[in-house]
N, C-alpha and C positions, 0 to 999 in steps of 0.2 A: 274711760270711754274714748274713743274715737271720734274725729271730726263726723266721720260716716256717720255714724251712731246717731250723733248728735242731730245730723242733717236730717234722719228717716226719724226721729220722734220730732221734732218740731213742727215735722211737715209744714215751712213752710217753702216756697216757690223762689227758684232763682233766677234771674234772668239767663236769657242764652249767649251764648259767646259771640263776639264781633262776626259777621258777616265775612267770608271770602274776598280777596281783592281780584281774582277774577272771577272771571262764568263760566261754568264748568263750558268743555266741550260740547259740542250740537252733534247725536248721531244722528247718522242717515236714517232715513224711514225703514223699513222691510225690504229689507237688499238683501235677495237670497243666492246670489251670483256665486259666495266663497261656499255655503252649504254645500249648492246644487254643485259643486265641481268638486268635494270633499264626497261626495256620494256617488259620484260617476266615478272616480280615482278608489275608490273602495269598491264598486260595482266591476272594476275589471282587472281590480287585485283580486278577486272571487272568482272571478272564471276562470283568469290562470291558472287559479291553485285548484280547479274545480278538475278543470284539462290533466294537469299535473298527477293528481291523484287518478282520473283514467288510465292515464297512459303507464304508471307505475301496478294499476291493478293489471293493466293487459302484457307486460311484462311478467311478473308475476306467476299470470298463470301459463304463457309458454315456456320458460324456466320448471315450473312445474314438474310439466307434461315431459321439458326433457331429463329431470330429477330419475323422474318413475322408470322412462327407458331404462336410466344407467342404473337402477339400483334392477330391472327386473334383467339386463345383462348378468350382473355381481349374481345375482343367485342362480342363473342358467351356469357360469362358469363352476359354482362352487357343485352343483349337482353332478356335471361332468366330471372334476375332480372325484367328488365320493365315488362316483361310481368306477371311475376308474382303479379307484384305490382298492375298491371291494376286490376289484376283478385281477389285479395283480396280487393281493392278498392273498385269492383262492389259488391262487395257478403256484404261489411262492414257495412252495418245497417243489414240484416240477422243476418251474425256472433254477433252482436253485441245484437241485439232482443234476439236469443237465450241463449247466454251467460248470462242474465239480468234475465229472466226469471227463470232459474236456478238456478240462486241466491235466488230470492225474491219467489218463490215456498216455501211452507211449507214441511219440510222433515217430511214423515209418517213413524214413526216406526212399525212396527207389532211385538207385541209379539207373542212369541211361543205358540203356545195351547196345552195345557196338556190334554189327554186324560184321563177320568174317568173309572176307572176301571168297568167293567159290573157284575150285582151279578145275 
């Protein structure tokens, strides 16, 4: 068994240990100077970040607003493409007939005629 042991069945009673040689410190009464300025220092670390996240949602949604422009440009662009494509598609043996011909045509040159002088 253990001293311990031994001391909680005995039960009996020990004196307490010598006294402190000094006295503790004296607090001040109800001094709420460091609270109240721990509260105000956290009261406008809160609105900053209160501001902060405003000013990031109103960014945000002008970025937005200029997102949607550029993406509904991108599909005005890509509509005029198709459609152009359709339409030189249709016309592509045309174009292409004539282009050919153009080619494989004989080029006629003319010469200049010279006028003979009259007697």
């Amino acid at each position: 068994m253990s001293a311990r042991e031994d001391k909680e069945r005995s039960g009996r009673e020990t004196k307490p240990g010598p006294l402190p040689e000094t006295t503790p410190p004296v607090f001040p009464g109800p001094n709420y100077d460091f609270i109240l300025q721990c509260v105000f220092e956290m009261q406008k670390t809160v609105g900053q970040l209160t501001q902060a996240v405003n000013t990031l949602t109103e960014q945000q949604k002008s970025l937005s607003a200029k997102l949607d422009k550029i993406s509904h440009q991108i599909y005005a662009a890509i509509a005029v493409i198709l459609v152009l494509g359709a339409i030189l598609t249709f016309f592509a043996k045309g174009i292409n007939d004539l282009i050919l011909h153009r080619i494989e045509a004989p080029t006629v040159q003319s010469q200049p005629q010279t006028q003979t002088p009259q007697k």
